[in-house]
C-alpha positions in Angstrom: 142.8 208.0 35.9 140.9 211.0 37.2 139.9 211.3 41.0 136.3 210.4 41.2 134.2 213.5 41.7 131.9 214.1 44.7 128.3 213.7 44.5 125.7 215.8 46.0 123.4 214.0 48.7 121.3 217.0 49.0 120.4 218.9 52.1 120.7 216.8 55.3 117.5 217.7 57.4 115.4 217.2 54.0 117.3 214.0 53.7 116.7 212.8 57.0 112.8 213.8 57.1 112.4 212.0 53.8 113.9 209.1 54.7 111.8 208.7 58.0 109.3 208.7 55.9 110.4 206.8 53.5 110.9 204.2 56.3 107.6 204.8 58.3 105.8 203.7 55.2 108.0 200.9 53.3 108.3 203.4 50.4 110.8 204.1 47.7 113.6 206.4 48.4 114.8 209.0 45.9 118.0 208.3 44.6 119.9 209.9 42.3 121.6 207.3 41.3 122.5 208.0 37.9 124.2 205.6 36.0 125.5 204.0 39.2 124.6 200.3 39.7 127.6 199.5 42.3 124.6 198.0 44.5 123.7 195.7 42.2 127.3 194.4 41.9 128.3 194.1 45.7 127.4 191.1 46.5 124.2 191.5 47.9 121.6 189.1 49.3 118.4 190.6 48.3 114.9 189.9 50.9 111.5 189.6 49.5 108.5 189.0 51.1 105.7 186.8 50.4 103.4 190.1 49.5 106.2 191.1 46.9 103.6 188.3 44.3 104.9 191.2 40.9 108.8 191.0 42.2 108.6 187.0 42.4 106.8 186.5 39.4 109.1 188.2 37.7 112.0 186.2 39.4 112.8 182.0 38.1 112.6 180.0 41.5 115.6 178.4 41.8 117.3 181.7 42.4 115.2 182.0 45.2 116.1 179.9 49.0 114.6 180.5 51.9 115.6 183.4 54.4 116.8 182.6 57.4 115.2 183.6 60.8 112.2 184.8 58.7 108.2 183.5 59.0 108.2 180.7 55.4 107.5 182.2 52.4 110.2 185.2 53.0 113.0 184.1 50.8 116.3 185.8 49.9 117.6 186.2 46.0 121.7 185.8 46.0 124.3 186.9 43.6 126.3 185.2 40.6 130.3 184.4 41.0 130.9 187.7 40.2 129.0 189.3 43.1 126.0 190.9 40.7 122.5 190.5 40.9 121.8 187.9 38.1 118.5 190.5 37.3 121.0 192.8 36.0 121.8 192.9 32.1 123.7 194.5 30.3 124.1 196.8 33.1 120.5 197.1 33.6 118.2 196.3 36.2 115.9 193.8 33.8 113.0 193.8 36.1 113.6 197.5 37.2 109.2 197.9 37.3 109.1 194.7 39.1 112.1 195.3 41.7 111.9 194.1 45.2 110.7 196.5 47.7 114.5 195.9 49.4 115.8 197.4 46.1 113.7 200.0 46.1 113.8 201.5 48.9 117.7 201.0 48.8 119.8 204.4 49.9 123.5 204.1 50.0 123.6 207.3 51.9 122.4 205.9 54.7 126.3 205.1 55.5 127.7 208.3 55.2 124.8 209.9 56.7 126.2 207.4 60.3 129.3 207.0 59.4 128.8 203.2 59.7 131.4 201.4 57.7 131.1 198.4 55.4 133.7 196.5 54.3 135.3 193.7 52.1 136.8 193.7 48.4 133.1 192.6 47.6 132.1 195.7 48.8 134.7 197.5 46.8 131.9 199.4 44.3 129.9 200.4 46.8 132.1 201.7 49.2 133.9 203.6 46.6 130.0 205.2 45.6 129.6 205.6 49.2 132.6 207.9 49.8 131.3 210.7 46.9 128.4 211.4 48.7 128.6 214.9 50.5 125.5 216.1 52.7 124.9 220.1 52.8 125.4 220.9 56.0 125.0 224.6 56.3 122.6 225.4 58.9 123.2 224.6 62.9 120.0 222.6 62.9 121.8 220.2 59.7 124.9 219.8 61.9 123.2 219.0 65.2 120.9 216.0 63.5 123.9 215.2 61.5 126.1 214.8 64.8 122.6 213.0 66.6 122.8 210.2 63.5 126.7 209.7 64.0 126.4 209.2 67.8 123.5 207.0 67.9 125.2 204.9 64.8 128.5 205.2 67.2 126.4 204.4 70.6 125.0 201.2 68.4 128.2 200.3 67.4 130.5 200.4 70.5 128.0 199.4 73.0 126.4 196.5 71.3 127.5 194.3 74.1 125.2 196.1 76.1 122.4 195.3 74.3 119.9 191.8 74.8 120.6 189.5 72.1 118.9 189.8 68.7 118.0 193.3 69.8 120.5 194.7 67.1 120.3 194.1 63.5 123.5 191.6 61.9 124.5 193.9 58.7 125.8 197.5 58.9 122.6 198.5 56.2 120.3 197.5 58.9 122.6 199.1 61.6 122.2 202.2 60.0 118.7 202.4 59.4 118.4 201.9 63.3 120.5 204.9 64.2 118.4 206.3 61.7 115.2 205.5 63.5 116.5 206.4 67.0 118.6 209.4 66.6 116.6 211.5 68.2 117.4 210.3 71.6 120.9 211.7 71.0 120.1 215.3 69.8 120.9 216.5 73.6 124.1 217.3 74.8 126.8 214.5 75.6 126.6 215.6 79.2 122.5 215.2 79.2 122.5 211.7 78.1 121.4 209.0 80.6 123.7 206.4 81.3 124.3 203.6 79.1 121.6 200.6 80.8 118.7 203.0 80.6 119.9 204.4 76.3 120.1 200.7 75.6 116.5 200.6 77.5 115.6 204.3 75.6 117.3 202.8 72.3 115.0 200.0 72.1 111.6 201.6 73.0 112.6 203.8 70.5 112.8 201.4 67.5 109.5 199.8 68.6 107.9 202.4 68.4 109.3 203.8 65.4 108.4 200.6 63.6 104.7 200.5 64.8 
């Protein structure tokens, strides 16, 4: 069987900009996804809102439960015994135009781009699409917010015991999307970085403010 080939993510900085944006305004992302549905078949619970009326009309009800933690009328949309979405047919999305915001704005770079691992044999497809991906990095500016992402995902990650509870999200998607938001806080220097109760402090102002 051949080695799978590597895929082109694009150019970081125009990455990361659009995905800020991307995040600012609850919009689509830009994938190119190809012929790759490995999302749809890793086991994913999929959130919809009670705005999202075209997504849940399109969806029967009794795939649809409530989502814990969430105001009523947020549900969640699971997966069949084989881990897909049971919207996909025949390998398609069969309510692509319809698709939940969750799935649309849906960018499996996100882990690459942190370095923020997921895991399990459910997660098998994914993780396999995940490890293709391969950012140009070829300007010093590229590097310095690629290295900024990777510590904040790292700072998230190793000092989450730091942190009050609830303050950090429960799955590494959402993990990643917060180092996203935050990562300019770590674009200085190791050396210039405040110590770790006033980050956590820094870390959470940050994605407040971000989000508003």
């Amino acid at each position: 069987m051949p080695e799978p080939q590597d895929l082109e993510a694009g150019n970081f900085s125009n990455w990361l900009s659009d995905t800020h944006t991307a995040l600012r305004n609850d919009a689509e992302t830009d994938v190119p996804c190809g012929e790759c549905n490995a999302c749809c078949r890793s086991s994913y619970f999929i959130h919809i809102k009670p705005d999202e009326l075209s997504s849940l009309s399109h969806i029967p009800d009794e795939l649809l439960f409530p989502a814990p933690g969430l105001p009523e009328g947020n549900v969640l949309m699971g997966y069949d015994e084989k881990g897909h979405c049971p919207m996909l047919r025949d390998g398609v999305c069969s309510i692509y135009d319809h698709r939940p915001a969750t799935c649309r704005s849906y960018d499996c770079r996100i882990f690459p781009a942190t370095g923020i691992q997921i895991s399990g044999k459910e997660k098998v497809l994914i993780t396999q699409q995940i490890q293709r991906w391969k950012f140009n990095l070829s300007e010093a500016d590229e590097i310095n917010e690629h290295k900024a992402v990777h510590k904040a995902a790292s700072f998230l990650t190793h000092k989450s015991k730091l942190f009050p509870p609830d303050a950090l999200p429960g799955n590494p998607t959402q993990l990643a999307i917060m180092a996203i938001k935050v990562h300019d806080l770590f674009l200085e220097p190791d050396e210039q970085i405040v110590d770790d109760p006033k980050m956590v402090d820094a870390v959470i102002l940050a994605q407040e403010k971000f989000d508003s």
